[in-house]
C-alpha positions in Angstrom: -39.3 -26.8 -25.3 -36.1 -24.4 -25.9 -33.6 -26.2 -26.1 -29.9 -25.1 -26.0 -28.9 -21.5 -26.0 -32.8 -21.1 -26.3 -32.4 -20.4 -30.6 -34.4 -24.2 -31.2 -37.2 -26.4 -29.9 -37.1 -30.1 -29.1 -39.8 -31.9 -27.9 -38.9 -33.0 -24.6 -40.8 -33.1 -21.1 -39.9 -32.3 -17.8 -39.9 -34.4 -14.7 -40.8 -32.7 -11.3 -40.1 -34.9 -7.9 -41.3 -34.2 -4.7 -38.6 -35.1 -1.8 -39.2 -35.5 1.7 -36.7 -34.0 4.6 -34.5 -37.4 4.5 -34.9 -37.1 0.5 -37.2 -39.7 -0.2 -39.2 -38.9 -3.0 -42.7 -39.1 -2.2 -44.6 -37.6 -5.3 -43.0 -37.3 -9.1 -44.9 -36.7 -12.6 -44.0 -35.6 -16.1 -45.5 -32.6 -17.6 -44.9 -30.9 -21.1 -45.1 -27.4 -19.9 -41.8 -25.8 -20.6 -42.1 -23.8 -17.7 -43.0 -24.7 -13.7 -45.2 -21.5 -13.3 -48.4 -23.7 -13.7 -47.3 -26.7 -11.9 -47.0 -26.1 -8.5 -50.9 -27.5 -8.0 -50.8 -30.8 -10.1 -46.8 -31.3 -8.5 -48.3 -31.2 -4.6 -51.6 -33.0 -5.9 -48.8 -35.9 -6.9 -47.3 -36.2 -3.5 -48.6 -40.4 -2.7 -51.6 -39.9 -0.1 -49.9 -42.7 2.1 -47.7 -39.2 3.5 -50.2 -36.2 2.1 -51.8 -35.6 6.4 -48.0 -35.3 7.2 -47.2 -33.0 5.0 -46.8 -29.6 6.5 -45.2 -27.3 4.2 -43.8 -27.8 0.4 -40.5 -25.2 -0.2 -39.9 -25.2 -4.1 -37.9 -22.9 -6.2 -38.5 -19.4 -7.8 -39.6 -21.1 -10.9 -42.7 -22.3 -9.8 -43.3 -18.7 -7.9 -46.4 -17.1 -9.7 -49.7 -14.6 -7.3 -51.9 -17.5 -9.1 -49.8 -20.3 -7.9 -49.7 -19.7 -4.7 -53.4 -18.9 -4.6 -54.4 -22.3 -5.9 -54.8 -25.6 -3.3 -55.3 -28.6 -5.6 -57.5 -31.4 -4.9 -57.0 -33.4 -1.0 -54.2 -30.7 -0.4 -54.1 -30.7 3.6 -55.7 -27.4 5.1 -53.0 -26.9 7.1 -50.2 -26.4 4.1 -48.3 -23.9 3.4 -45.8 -22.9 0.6 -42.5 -21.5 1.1 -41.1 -20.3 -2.7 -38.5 -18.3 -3.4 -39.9 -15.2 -5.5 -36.4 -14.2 -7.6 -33.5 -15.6 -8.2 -30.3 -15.1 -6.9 -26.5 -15.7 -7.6 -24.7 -18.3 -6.3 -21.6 -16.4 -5.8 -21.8 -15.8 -1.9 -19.7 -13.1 -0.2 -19.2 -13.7 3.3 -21.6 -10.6 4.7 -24.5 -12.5 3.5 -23.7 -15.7 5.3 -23.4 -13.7 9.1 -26.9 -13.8 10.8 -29.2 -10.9 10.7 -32.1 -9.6 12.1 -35.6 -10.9 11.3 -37.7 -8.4 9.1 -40.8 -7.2 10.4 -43.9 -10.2 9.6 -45.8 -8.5 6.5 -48.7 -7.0 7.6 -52.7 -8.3 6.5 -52.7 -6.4 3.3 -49.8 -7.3 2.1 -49.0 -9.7 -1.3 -48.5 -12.9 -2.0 -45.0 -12.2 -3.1 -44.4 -9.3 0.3 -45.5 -12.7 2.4 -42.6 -15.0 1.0 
């Protein structure tokens, strides 16, 4: 994987957990892929069955935001599932306009995108 300021490799692995609302990890696994874009299915299939039926919905970051991604259920994934990702990122730096409350945005309509429906 890039390692660094991204000039060398290292061969390293990445850990993924999957947290519950009270942060009780409930799935984890180890991948080599140097990137989450492909492991959005095998990092839900991990969640323990013991809590897969109550599992709702699974929010998860822009790095694992991909049209292929979201397309894919893995194996014993509830029907009723779905996935909230953020689709860019953004800075942390915050000015107070974007904390004040604003109006919903109009639902996406049936044609639209993957990426128009996060």
């Amino acid at each position: 994987m890039k390692a660094g300021n991204g000039q060398h490799f290292e061969q390293a692995y990445n850990a993924r957990a999957a947290v519950d609302g009270a942060m009780l990890i409930v799935g984890e696994r180890v991948s080599d892929a140097p990137n989450d874009k492909e492991e959005l299915a095998p990092s839900v299939a991990a969640i323990s069955p013991v809590v897969t039926e109550e599992v709702q919905a699974v929010l998860v970051d822009n790095g694992f935001y991909s049209e292929a991604a979201m397309a894919q259920k893995p194996d014993g994934t509830p029907s009723g599932l779905t996935v909230y990702a953020a689709v860019e990122k953004h800075s942390h730096h915050k000015a107070v306009e974007d904390l004040l409350p604003r109006t919903e945005p109009a639902a996406p309509g049936p044609q639209a995108s993957a990426k128009e429906k996060m």
